[in-house]
C-alpha positions in Angstrom: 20.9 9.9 53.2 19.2 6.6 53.0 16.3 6.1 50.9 14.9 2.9 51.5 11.9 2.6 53.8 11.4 0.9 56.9 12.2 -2.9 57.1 9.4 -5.1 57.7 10.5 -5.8 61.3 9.7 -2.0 62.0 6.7 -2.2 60.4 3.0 -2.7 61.5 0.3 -4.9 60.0 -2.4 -2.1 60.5 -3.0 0.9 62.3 -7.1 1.6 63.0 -6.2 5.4 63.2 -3.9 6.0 60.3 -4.3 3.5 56.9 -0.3 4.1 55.8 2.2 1.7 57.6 4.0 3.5 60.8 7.3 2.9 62.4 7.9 1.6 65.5 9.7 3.7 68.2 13.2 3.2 67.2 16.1 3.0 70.3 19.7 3.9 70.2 20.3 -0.3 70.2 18.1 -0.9 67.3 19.7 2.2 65.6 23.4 1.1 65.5 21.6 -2.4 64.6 19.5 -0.8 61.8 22.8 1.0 60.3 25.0 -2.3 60.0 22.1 -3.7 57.8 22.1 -0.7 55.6 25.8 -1.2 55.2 25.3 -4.8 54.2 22.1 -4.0 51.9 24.3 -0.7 50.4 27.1 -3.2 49.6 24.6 -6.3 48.0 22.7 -3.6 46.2 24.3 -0.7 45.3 23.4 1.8 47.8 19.8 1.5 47.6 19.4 1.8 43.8 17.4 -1.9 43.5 15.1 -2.8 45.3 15.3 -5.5 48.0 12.3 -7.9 47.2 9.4 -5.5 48.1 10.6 -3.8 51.2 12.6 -0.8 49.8 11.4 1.8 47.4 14.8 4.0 46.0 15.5 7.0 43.4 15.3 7.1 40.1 17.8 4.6 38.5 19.2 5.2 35.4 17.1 4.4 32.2 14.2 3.3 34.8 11.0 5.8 35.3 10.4 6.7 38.9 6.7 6.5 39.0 4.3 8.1 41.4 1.4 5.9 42.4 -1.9 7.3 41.2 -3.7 9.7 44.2 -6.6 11.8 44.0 -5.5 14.5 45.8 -5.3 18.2 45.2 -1.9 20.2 44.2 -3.0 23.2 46.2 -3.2 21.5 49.8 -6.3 22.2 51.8 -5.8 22.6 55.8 -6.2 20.1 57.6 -5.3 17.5 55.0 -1.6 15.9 54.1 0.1 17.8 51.0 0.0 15.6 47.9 3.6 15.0 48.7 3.4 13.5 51.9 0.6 11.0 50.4 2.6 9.9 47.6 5.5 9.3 49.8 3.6 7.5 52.1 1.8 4.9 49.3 5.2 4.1 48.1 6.3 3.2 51.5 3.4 1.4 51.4 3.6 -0.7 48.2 7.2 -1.3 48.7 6.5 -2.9 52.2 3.4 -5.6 50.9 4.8 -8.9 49.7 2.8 -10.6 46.8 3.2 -14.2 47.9 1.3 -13.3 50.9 -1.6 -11.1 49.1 -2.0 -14.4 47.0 -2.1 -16.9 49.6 -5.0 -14.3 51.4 -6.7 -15.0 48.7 -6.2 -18.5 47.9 -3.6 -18.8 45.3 0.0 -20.4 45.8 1.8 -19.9 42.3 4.9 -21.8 44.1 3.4 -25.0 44.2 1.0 -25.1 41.3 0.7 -24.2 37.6 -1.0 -21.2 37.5 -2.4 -22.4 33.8 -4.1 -26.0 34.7 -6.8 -24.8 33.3 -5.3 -23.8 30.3 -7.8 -24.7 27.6 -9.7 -21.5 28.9 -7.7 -18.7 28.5 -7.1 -16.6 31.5 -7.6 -13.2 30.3 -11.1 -13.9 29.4 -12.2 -13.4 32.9 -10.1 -10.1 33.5 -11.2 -7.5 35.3 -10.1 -4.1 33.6 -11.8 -1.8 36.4 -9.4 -2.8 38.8 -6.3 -1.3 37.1 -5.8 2.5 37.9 -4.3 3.2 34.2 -4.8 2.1 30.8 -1.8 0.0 29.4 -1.0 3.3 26.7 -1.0 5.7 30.3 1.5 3.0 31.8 3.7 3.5 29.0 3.5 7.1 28.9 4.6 7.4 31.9 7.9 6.3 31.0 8.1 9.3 28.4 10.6 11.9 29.3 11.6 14.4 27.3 11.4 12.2 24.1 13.0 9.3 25.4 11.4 6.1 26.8 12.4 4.8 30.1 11.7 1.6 31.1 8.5 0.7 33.5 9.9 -1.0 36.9 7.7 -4.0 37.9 7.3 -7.5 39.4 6.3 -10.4 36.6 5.5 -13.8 37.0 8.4 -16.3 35.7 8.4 -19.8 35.2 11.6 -21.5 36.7 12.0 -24.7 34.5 15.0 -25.8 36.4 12.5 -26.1 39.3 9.0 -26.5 37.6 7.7 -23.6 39.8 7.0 -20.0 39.5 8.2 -17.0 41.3 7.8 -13.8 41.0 10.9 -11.6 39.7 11.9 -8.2 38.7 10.8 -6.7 34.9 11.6 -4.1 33.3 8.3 -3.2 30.8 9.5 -1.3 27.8 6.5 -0.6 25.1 2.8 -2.4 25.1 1.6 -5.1 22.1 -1.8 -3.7 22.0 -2.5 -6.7 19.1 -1.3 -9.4 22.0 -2.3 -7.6 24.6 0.7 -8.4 26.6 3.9 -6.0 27.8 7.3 -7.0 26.5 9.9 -5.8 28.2 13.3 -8.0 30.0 13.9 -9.5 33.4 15.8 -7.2 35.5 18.6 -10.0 36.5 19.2 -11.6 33.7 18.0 -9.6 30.7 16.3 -12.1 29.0 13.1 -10.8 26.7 10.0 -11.5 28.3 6.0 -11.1 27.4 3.4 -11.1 30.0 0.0 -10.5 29.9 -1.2 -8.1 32.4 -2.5 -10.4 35.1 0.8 -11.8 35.6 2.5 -8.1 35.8 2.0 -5.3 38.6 4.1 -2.4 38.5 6.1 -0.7 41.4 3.1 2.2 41.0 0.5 -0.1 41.7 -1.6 -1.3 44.3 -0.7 -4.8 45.1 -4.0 -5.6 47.2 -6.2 -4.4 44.4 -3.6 -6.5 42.0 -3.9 -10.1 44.2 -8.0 -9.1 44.4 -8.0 -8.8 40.3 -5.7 -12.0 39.8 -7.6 -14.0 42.2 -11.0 -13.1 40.6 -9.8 -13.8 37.3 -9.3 -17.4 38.6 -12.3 -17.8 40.2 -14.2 -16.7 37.5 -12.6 -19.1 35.5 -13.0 -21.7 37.9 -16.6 -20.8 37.9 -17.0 -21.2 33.9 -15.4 -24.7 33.5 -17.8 -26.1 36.3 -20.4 -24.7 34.7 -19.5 -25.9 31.6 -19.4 -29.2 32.6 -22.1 -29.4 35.3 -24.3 -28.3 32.2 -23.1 -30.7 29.2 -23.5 -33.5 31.9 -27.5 -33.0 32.8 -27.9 -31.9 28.9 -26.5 -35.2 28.1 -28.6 -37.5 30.8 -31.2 -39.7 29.4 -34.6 -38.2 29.1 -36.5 -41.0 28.0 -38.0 -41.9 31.0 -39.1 -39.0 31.8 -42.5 -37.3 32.4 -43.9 -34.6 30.1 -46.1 -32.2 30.4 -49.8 -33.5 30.3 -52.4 -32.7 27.9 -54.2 -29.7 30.6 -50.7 -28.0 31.0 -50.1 -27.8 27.1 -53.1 -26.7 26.4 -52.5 -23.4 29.2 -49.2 -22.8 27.6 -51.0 -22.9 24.3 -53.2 -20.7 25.3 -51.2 -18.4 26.9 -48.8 -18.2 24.1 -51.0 -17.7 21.2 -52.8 -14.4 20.8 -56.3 -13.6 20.6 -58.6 -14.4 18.2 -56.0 -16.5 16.0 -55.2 -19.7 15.1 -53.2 -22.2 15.9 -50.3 -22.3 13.6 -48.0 -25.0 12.6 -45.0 -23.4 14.1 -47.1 -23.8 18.0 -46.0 -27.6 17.4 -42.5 -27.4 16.8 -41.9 -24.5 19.8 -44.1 -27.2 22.1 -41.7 -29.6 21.2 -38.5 -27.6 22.6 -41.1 -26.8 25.3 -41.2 -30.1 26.3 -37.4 -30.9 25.7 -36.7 -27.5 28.1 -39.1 -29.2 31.0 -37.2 -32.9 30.5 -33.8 -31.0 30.9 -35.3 -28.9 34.1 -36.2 -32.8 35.7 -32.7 -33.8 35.1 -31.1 -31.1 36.8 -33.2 -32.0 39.5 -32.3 -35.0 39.9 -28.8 -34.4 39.6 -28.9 -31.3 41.9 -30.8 -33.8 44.5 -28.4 -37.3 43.6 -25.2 -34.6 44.4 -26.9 -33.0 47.7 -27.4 -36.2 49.1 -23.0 -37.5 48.5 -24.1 -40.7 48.1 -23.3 -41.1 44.6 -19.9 -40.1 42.9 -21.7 -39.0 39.4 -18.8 -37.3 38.6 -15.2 -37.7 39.5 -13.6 -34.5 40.0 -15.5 -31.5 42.6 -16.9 -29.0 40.8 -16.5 -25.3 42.0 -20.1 -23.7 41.1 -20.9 -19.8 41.9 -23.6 -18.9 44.0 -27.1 -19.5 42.9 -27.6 -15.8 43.2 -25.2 -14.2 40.8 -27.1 -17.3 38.3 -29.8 -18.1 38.9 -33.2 -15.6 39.1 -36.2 -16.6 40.4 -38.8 -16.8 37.5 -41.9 -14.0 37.7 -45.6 -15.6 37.1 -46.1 -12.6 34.8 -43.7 -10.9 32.5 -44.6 -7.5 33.8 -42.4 -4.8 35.3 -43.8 -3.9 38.6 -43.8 0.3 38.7 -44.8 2.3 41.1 -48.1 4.7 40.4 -46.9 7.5 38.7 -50.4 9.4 37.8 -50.3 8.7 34.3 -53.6 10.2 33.4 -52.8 13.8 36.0 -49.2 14.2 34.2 -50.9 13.9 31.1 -53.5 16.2 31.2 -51.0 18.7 32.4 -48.5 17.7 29.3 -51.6 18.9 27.5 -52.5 21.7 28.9 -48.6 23.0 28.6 -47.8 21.9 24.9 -48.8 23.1 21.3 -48.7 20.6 19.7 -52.2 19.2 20.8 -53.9 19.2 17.0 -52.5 18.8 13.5 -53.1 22.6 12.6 -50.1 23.3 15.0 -47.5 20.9 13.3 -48.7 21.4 9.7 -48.6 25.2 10.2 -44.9 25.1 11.9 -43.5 22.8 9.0 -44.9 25.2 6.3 -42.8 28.3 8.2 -39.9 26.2 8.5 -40.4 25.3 4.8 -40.8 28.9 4.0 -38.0 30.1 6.1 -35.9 27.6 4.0 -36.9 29.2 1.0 -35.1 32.4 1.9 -32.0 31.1 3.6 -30.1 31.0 0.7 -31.0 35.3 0.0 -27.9 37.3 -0.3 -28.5 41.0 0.8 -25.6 42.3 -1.4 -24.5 41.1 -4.7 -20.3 41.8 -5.3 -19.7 40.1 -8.5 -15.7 40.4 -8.1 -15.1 39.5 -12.3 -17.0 43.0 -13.2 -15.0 46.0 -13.2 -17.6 49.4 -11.1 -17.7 52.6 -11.8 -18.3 54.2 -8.3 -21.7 55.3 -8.8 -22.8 52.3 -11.0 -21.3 50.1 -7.9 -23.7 52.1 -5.5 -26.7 52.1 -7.6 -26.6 48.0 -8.2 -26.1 47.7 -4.4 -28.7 50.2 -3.7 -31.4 48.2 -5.7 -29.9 44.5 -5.3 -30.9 45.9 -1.4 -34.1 47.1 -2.0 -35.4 43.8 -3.8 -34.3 41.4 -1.2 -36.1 43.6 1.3 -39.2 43.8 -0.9 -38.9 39.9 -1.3 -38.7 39.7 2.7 -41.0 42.6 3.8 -44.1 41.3 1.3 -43.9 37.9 0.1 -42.3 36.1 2.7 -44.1 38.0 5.5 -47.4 38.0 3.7 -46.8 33.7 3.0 -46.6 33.2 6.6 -49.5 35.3 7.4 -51.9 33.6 4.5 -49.9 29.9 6.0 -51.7 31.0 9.8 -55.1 32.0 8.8 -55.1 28.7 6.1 -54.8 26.5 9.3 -56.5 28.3 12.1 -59.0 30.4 10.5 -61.9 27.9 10.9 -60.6 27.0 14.7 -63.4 29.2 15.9 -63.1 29.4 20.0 -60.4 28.1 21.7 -56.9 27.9 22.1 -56.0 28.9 18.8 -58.9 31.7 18.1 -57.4 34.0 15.5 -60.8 36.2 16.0 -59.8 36.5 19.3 -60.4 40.4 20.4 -59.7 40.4 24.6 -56.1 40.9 24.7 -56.0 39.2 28.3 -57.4 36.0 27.1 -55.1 36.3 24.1 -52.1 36.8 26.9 -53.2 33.6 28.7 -53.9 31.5 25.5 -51.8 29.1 23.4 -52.2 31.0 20.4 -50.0 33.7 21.7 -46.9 31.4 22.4 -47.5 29.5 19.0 -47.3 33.0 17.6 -44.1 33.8 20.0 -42.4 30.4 18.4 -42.6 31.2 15.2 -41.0 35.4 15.8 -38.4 33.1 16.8 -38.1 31.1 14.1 -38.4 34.3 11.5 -35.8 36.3 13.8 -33.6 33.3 13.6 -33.9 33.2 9.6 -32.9 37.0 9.5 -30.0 36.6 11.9 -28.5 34.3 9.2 -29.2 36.2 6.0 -27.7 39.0 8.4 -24.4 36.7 9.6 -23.7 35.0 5.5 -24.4 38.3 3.7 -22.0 40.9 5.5 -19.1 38.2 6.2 -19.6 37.8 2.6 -19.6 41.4 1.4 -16.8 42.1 3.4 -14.7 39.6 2.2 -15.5 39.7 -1.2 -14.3 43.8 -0.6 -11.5 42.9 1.6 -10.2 40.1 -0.4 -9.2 42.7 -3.9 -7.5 44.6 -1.3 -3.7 43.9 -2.1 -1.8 42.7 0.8 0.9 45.6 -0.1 1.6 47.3 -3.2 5.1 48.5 -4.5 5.4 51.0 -7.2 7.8 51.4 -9.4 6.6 53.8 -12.0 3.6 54.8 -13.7 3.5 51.3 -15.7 5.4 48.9 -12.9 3.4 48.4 -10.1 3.2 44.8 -8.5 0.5 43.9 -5.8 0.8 41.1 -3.4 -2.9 40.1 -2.3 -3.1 38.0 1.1 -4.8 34.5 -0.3 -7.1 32.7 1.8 -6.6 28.6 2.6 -9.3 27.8 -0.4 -7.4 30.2 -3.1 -4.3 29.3 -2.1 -4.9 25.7 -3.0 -6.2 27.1 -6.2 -3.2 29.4 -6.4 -5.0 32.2 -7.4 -2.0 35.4 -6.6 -4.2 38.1 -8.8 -7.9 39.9 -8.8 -9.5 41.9 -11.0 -10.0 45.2 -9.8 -13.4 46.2 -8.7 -13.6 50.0 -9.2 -12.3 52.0 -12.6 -11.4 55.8 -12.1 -10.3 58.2 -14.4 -6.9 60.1 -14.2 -7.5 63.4 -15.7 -5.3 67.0 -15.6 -7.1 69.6 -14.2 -6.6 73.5 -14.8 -5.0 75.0 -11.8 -2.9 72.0 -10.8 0.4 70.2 -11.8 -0.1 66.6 -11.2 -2.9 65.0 -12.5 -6.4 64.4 -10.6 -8.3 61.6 -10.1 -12.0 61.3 -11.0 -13.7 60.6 -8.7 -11.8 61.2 -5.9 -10.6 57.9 -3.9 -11.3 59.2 -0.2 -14.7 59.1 -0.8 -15.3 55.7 -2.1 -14.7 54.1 1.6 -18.0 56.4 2.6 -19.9 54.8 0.0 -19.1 51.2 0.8 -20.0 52.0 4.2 -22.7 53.7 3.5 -23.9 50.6 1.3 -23.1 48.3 4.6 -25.2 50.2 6.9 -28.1 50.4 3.9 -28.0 46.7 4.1 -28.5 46.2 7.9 -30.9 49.1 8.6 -33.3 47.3 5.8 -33.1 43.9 7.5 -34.6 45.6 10.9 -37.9 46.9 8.6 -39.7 43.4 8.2 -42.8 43.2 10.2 -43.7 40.5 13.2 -47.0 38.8 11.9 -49.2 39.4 15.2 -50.8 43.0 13.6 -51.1 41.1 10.6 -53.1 37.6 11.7 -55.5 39.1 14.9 -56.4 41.9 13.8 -59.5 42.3 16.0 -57.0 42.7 18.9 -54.6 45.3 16.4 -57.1 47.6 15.4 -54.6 50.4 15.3 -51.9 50.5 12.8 -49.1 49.3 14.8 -45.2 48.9 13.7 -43.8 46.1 14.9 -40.9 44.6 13.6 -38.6 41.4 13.9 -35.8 41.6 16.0 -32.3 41.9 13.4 -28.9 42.8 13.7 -27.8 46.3 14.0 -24.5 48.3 13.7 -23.4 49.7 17.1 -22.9 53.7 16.6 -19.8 53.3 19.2 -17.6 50.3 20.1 -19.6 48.5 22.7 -18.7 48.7 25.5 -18.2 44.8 26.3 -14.8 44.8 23.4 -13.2 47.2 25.9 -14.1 45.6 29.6 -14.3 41.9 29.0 -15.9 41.8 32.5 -19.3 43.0 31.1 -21.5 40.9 29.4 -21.0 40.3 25.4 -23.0 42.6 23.4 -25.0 40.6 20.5 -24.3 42.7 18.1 -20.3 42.7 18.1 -19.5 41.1 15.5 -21.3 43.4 13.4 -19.2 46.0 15.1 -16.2 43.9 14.0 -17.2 43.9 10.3 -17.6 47.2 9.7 -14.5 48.2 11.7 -12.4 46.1 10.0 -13.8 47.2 6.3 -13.2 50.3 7.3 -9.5 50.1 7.7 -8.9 48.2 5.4 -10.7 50.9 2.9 -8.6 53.6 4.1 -5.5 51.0 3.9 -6.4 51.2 -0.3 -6.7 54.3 -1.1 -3.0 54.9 0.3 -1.1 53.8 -2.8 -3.0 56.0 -5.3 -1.7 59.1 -3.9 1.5 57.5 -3.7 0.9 56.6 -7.6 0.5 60.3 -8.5 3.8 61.5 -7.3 5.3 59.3 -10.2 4.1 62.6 -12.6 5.9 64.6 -10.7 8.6 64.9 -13.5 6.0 66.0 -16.3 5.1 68.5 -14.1 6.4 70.8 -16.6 3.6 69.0 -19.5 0.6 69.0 -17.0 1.0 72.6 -16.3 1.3 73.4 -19.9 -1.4 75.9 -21.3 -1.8 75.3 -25.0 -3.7 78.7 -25.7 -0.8 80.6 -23.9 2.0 78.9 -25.6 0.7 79.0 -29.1 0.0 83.1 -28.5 3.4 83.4 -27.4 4.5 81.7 -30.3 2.2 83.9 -32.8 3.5 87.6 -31.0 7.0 86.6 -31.7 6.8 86.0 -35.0 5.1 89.2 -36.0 7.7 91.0 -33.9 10.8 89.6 -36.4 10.8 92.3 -39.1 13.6 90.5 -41.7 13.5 87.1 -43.3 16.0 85.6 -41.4 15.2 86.4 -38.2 11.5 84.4 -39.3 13.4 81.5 -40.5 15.6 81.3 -37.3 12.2 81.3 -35.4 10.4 78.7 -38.3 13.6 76.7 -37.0 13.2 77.2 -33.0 8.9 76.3 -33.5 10.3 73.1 -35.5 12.8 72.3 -32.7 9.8 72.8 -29.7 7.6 70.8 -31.8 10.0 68.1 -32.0 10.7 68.0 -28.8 7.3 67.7 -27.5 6.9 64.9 -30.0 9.3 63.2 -28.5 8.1 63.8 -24.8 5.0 62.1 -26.3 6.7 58.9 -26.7 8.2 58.7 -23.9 5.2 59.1 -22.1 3.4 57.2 -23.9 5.9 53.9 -23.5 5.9 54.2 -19.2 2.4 55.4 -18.8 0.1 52.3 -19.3 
């Protein structure tokens, strides 16, 4: 199967229906005809892997990128439209039938005949228009990427036959981008020589050669544009000027006045801009004179043509006044109504918000809890310094802060008297309506806001200061070999910290009525009083009172509990962690917390009744009962009635003894 496209002879300029080029109706005569030239091309170029000129587009060649021109169309195709396929196929049918010669002679340009740089002193890529290329120069490259190897870019560049002092345009093969040249290097596809081109003298198979010759040809004309101008204007700012009328004495003395403010005086500086004035309005009469002298063709003032752009994209007409004209906008309605719907409409209202931000500051850094993880707890002394670390902060919040607000509102608004801001205010309807209310409203925001970070810092942080003693997993060995492996996070691991001080202390004691030694007090209770500690913390935070009761109290006469908005713990798992359709619950995260401090809880007091079974082989010691053994001992003696049966029993109590002494060592050298 053939895959070249359509020779040009089969091909239509342009089709006012459809914008891609279509084939002509194709006989059985033109058939055969069109199968002997695929013969020939297949035998001059290898079966359709080059391209002929620009008429053929092929497969992917070996070591060259097959890229797909640049579409906006969608991957899921929409009835009614052309899949995304279809469109690609068709632009590089397209771009392999247009020919660039002819796209530049459109436009003006003949690269055969001329030297594309005669204007060389001003650099071509000046005037470059990036907006017409359809990739960046790193996205052209990339595009070559496959799998982790770089194929080269296929392309047409512009080469400079010296043999013949011309240039044509030949096959490249772009390998990487200079972004410090701003040029592709890559090699000529025929002869393999190393070649750099800048990017208005490179298009790439991908591309869009009629946007490419509209770029290139702009480029030039722009440039074209800039050295007229360049010397159209250093030839009227060298004419003489000597000659020349000035301004007279009535027109300086309007500028002057125009130019100098109210009520000042002339200044020394007024001469010295008058002059330039002057020198301006003598450089205005000679471009006159030269625009007229050139009009006219009578005189030859200079000897080459120059190729000037259209007064319009240069030239503006000058305004009388240097005023922007605008349309009526009802400056004086809009703001009256700005008024009416913002606060901040007296100082009172700004002074009194920076003092509750100021004060809100004040208590960001509050810590509800206090864990300090280098003190070893007894249980209960843990849960009493919790207990009244809690109740202080909540004293500090409930009273001071609360009551500082408070005092802050009445300081700024208690002589307002009637109006907006009336803190006397007793009709709850005009209080509804008023500004005073929303100021009010602003700054329950701004207190619910404080709380909601004391509330976020000071339960991650108790957690993790609980969670982070927690080993990771702890092996025992025996009563005095136990290793535990704690789970760092990224900040201790870079100070390699591997061990923590433990934060509770129990007692192992022996107990009447059992054989392995008890703990004191016992471990499955201690998660209950962390948790019970958590929820202490977040019930107090939902206690501290909104400061409406407290400012109008002519409106609250009754005693009425209101309190800010704070976290709280969700009795259940909400129901938004189990259906993720629903809508997040708020307070989730707190829900999060306290699950995972839970498990992690129960996950530590595993080990420790692991740890007692290593005294299961003194079982014989901890169930020992003194009292019992040293009766025993005293009935047998007073049973032996001769002398030698008591010294055979002195020698059996002197035996036991020494036995048990040496237990004692023993247990004393593995228990730590």
């Amino acid at each position: 199967m053939s895959t070249k496209g359509p020779r040009s002879t089969l091909m239509i300029e342009k089709n006012p229906v459809q914008i891609y080029p279509q084939a002509k109706m194709v006989t059985k005569k033109k058939r055969a005809k069109q199968a002997e030239m695929d013969e020939d091309d297949d035998r001059l170029y290898g079966n359709g892997d080059l391209l002929n000129g620009n008429q053929y587009y092929s497969k992917q060649r070996p070591g060259v990128a097959d890229i797909e021109p640049k579409v906006q169309e969608p991957y899921v195709t929409i009835p009614g439209c052309p899949p995304r396929k279809v469109v690609i196929d068709r632009l590089k049918k397209l771009y392999a039938s247009m020919v660039i010669e002819d796209l530049l002679h459109e436009e003006g340009l003949d690269f055969e005949n001329a030297d594309p740089q005669e204007e060389s002193w001003l650099p071509l890529e000046a005037y470059d228009d990036a907006s017409y290329d359809c990739r960046l120069p790193n996205e052209w490259i990339e595009c070559g990427s496959d799998e982790g190897t770089q194929k080269a870019i296929p392309g047409q560049g512009l080469y400079f036959n010296r043999d013949t002092n011309t240039n044509e345009w030949r096959r490249v093969l772009i390998n990487c981008y200079n972004e410090e040249l701003n040029v592709y290097e890559g090699e000529w596809d025929e002869t393999k020589e190393k070649c750099r081109l800048p990017r208005l003298h490179l298009f790439f198979d991908a591309e869009n050669k009629v946007a490419f010759a509209k770029r290139l040809a702009e480029a030039h004309r722009m440039r074209a544009y800039a050295n007229s101008l360049i010397k159209y204007n250093f030839f009227v700012d060298n004419m003489p000027i000597d000659d020349l009328p000035e301004p007279d004495s009535e027109q300086q003395n309007r500028i002057t006045a125009m130019g100098t403010p109210h009520r000042c005086q002339l200044t020394k500086d007024a001469d010295e801009i008058m002059k330039d004035i002057k020198l301006e309005y003598a450089r205005t009469m000679n471009k006159i004179i030269y625009d007229k002298l050139t009009a006219e063709g009578e005189h030859n003032l200079i000897d080459y043509p120059l190729i000037l752009p259209p007064e319009d994209t240069y030239r503006r007409p000058a305004k009388y006044y240097a005023m922007i004209q605008i349309e009526d906008n009802k400056f004086a309605d809009n703001l009256s109504q700005f008024f009416f719907n913002t606060l901040l409409i007296k100082k009172e209202v700004i002074q009194a918000l920076t003092d509750v931000k100021t004060e809100s500051l004040a208590i960001h850094n509050l810590d509800v809890f206090t864990v300090d993880t280098t003190r070893i707890y007894r249980v209960d002394e843990f849960k009493q310094v919790q207990e009244s670390h809690i109740s202080q902060v909540a004293s500090q919040l409930k009273e001071t802060w609360v009551n500082s607000l408070r005092d802050t509102i009445r300081k700024y608004f208690g002589g307002v008297g009637k109006g907006w801001f009336n803190i006397q205010e007793t009709s709850k309807e005009t209080y509804e309506f008023g500004k005073l209310k929303k100021l009010l409203t602003r700054i329950r925001l701004m207190m619910e806001e404080s709380i909601l970070d004391i509330s976020k810092r000071s339960l991650n942080d108790f957690v993790h200061n609980i969670v982070k003693v927690i080993p990771n997993y702890t092996t025992i060995n025996g009563p005095g070999d136990i290793n535990n492996s704690f789970a760092a996070s990224p900040l201790e691991e870079t100070l390699k910290k591997d061990f923590y001080e433990p934060l509770f202390t129990i007692d192992l004691i022996i107990k009447q009525g059992h054989e392995l030694p008890q703990y004191a007090p016992d471990p499955s209770g201690i998660p209950k009083v962390i948790l019970d500690i958590f929820d202490k913390g977040v019930s107090e935070l939902q206690q501290i009172s909104q400061l409406e009761p407290k400012v109008l109290e002519g409106l609250f006469k009754k005693q009425t509990s209101l309190f800010l908005k704070a976290p709280i713990r969700p009795k259940t798992k909400p129901d938004s962690a189990l259906n993720p359709d629903k809508m997040v619950d708020e307070n989730l995260w707190v829900w999060g917390l306290f699950e995972q401090l839970d498990k992690e809880l129960q996950r530590a007091v595993e080990p420790l009744q692991l740890y007692l079974k290593m005294y299961e082989k003194w079982k014989s010691l901890t169930s020992l009962n003194p009292d019992e053994l040293v009766q025993k001992v005293n009935t047998s003696s007073e049973e032996k009635e001769s002398e030698k049966d008591l010294r055979r029993e002195i020698l059996d109590i002197k035996k036991m003894i020494y036995e048990y002494m040496e237990k004692e060592e023993q247990i004393r050298r593995e228990i730590p």
